[in-house]
C-alpha positions as CSV (number, residue, x, y, z in Angstrom):
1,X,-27.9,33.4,265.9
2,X,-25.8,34.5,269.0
3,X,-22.1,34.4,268.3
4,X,-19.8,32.1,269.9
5,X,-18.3,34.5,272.6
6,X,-21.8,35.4,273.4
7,X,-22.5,31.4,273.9
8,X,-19.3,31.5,275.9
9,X,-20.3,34.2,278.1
10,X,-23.7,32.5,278.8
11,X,-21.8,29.7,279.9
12,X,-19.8,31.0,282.4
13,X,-22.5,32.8,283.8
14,X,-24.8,29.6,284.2
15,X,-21.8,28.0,285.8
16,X,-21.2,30.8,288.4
17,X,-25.1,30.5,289.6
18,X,-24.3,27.1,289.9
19,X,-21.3,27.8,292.3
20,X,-22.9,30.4,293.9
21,X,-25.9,28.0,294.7
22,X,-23.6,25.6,295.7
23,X,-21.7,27.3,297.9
24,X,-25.5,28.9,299.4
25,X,-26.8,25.1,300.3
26,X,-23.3,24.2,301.8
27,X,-23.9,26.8,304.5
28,X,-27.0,26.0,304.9
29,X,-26.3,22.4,305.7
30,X,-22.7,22.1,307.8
31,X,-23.0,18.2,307.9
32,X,-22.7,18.4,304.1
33,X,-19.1,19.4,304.6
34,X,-16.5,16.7,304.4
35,X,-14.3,16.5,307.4
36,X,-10.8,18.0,307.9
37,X,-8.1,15.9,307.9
38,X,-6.0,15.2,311.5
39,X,-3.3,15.9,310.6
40,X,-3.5,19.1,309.3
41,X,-3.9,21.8,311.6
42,X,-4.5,24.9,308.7
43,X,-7.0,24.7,306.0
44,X,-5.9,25.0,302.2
45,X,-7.3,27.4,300.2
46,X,-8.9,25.4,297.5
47,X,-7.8,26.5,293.8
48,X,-9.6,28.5,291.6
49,X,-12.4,27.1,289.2
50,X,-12.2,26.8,285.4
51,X,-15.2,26.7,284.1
52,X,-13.4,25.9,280.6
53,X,-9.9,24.4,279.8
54,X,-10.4,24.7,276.2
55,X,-11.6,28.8,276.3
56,X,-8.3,30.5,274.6
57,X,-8.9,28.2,271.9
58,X,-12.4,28.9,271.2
59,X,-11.8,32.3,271.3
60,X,-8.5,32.0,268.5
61,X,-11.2,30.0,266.1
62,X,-13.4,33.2,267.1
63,X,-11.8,35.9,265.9
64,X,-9.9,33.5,262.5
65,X,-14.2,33.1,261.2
66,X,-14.7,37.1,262.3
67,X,-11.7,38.1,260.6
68,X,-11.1,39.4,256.8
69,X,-12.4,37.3,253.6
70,X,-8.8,37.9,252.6
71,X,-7.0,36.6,255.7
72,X,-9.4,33.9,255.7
73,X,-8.6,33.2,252.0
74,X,-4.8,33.3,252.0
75,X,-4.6,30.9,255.5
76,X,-6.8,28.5,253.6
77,X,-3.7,28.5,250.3
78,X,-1.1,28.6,252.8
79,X,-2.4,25.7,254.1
80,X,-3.0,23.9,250.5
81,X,0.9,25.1,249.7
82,X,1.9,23.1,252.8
83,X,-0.2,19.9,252.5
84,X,-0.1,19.5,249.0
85,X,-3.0,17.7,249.1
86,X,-6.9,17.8,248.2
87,X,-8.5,18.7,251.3
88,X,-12.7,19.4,251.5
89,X,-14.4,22.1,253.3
90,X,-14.6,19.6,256.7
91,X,-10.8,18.9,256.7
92,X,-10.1,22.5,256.1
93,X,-12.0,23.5,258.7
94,X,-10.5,21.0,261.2
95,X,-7.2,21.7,259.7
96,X,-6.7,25.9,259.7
97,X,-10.5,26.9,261.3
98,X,-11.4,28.4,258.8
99,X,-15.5,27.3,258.4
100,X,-16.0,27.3,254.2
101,X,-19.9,25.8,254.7
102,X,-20.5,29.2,256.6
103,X,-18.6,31.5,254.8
104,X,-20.2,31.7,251.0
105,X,-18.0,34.7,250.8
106,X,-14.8,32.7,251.2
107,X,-16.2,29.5,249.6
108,X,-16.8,31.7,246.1
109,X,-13.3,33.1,246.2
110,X,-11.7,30.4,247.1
111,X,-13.3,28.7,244.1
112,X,-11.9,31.9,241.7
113,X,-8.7,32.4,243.0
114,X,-5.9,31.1,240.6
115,X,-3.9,29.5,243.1
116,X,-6.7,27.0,244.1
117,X,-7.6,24.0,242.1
118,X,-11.3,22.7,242.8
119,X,-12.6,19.6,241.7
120,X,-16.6,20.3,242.8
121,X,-15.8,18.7,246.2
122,X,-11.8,19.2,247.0
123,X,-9.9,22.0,247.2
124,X,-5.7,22.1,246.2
125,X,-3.0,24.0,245.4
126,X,-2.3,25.3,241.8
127,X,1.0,25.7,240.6
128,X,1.7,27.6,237.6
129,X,3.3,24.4,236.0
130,X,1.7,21.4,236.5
131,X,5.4,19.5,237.2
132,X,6.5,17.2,240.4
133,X,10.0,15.7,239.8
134,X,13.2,16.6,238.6
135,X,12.6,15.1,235.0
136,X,9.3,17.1,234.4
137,X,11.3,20.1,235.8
138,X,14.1,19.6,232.9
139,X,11.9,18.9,230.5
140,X,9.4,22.4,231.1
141,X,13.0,23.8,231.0
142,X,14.3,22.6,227.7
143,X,10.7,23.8,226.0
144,X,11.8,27.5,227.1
145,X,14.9,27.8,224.9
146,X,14.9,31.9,226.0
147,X,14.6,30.8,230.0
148,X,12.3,30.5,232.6
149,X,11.6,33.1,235.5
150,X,12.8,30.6,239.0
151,X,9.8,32.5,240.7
152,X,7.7,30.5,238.7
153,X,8.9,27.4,239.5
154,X,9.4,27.6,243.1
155,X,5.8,26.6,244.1
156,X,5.6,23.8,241.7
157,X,6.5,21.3,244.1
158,X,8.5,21.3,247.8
159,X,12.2,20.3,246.4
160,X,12.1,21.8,243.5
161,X,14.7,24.5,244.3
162,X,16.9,21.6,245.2
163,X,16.4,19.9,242.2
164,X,17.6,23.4,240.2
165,X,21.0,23.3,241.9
166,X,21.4,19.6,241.0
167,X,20.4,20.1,237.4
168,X,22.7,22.9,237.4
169,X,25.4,20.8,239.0
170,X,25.3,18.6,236.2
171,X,25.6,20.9,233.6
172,X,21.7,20.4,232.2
173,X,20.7,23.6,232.9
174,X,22.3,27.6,233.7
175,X,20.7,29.5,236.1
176,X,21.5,33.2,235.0
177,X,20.7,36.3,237.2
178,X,18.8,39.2,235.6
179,X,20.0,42.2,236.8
180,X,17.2,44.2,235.6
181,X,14.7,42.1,238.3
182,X,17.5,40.7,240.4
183,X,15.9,37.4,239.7
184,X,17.4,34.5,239.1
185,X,16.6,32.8,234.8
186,X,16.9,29.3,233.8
187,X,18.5,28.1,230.7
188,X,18.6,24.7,229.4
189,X,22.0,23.8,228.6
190,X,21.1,20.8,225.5
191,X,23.8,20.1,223.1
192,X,21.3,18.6,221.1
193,X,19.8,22.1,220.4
194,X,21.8,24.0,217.5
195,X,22.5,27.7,218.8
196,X,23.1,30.1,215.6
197,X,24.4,33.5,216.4
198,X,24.4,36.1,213.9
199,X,27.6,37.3,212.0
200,X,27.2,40.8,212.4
201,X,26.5,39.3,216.7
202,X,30.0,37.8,216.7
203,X,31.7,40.6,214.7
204,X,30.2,43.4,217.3
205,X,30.9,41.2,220.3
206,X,35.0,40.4,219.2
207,X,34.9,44.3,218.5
208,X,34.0,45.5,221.9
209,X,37.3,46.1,223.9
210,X,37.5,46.0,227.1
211,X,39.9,48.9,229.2
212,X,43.4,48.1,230.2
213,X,43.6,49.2,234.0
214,X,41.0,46.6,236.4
215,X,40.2,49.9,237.8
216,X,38.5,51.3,235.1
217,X,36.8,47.8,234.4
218,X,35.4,47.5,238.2
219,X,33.9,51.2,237.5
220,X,32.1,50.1,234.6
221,X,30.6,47.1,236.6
222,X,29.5,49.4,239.0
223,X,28.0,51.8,236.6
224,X,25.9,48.8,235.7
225,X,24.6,47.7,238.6
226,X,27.2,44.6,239.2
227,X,29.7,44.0,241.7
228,X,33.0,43.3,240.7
229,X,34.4,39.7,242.5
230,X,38.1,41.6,242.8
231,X,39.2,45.0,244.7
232,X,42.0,46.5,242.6
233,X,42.2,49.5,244.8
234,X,42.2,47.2,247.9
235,X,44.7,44.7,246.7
236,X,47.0,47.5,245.3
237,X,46.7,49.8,248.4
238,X,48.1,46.3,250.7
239,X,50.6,45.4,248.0
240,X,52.5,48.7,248.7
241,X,52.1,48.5,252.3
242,X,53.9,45.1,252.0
243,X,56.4,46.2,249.6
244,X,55.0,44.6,246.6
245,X,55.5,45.5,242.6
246,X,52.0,47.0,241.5
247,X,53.3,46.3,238.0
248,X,51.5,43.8,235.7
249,X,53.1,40.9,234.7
250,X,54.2,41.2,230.5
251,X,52.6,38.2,228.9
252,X,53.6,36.9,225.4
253,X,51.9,37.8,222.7
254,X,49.2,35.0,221.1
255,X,49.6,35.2,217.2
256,X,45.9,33.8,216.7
257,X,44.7,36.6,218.5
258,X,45.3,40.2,216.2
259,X,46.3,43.1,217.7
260,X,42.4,44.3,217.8
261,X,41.5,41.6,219.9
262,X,44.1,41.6,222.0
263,X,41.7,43.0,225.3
264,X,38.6,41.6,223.9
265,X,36.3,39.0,225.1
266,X,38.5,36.4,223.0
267,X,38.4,33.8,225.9
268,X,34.8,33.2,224.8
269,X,35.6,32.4,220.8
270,X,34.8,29.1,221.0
271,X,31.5,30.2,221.4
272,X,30.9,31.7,218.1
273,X,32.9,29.6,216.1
């Protein structure tokens, strides 16, 4: 079976012997010729012929069924992602190019690949949770009381990242950064659900103290891959150019907090109470 720039190229060959024959019998036959206008005293060059509007096109669909299995594969998903809806091999076709009833190849991976959802005639999009609004969102949440990864929510459904920062708006839900993957965690936030920390957790974390300059504090941020929201250095370097005290402010002593705790993470007791 020729391919479809070899049809293309027959075409425009078979229209050229037509022009050429054409253009032959109008010599032949002067009288044939329509006659100029009066009025105009020089002929205009008559504009090129196009033997096909619609050429670039065919040629794009072309080289989209002679490209990669892959390529093929992932502009069939994309298009799935975008639609969101259950589309058969006709409508995919019209849709991205992409021609599934003469491509087993793509046909048989698109059926395997675990983004695609097929139904024996349809093909969709797979999410990794099966969840469309906000409420099914909360609810997946508040099943995974040690959080859930955002990157595997964010193809469940189009606004779904929207719906995150309006859960978290409200106070249903925390989304926590993990510095290790620098990606962002969910956490439901459910007063309904009892939190028990260990004793020996609440007597290492009121323990730990923290060090008394900032300086030393936004080193030890640094050291662990965080940046500090405040510029000691910065602010201390402009304070002396303006002719500002660099010395803290004395601040009364709390007598619920002991002299252990004083530079301890005692803000956060309430917590662990």
């Amino acid at each position: 079976m020729a391919s479809l720039q070899e049809r293309l190229d027959k075409f425009k060959k078979q229209q050229e012997r037509c022009q050429t024959t054409l253009t032959s019998i109008a010599k032949q036959n002067p009288k044939a010729t329509p006659p100029k206008p009066a009025s105009s005293s020089m002929s205009t060059p008559s504009p090129p012929i196009k033997f096909s509007n619609d050429t670039e096109r065919l040629q794009h669909i072309n080289s989209i069924r002679k490209g990669p299995v892959g390529a093929q594969i992932k502009r069939v998903i994309d298009l799935l992602y975008e639609t969101r809806q259950a589309l058969d091999p006709d409508e995919i076709n019209r849709e991205c190019y992409v021609d599934l009833n003469a491509n087993k190849a793509v046909f048989d991976s698109l059926k395997k690949n675990p983004k695609v959802n097929y139904d024996g005639r349809r093909f969709s999009y797979k999410s990794k949770h099966n969840i469309r609004n906000k409420d099914q969102l909360l609810d997946l949440i508040r099943k995974f009381q040690e959080g859930i990864a955002i990157i595997d929510l964010k193809d469940s459904y189009s606004n779904v990242m929207q719906d995150l920062q309006s859960l978290k708006g409200t106070g249903q839900i925390w989304l926590l950064s993990n510095f290790d993957s620098q990606e962002d965690i969910a956490y439901p936030n459910d007063p309904r659900v009892p939190i028990k920390v260990d004793e020996d957790l609440k007597q290492l974390f009121r323990g730990i103290e923290l060090p008394r300059d900032m300086l030393d504090i936004e080193k030890d941020l640094q050291k662990n891959g965080m940046k500090p929201a405040t510029n000691t250095a910065k602010r201390r370097a402009m304070a002396q150019v303006h002719g500002i005290s660099n010395k803290p402010k004395t601040k009364k002593k709390k007598h619920e907090i002991s002299k252990r705790t004083k530079l301890t993470n005692s803000h956060l007791m309430h917590l662990f109470q």
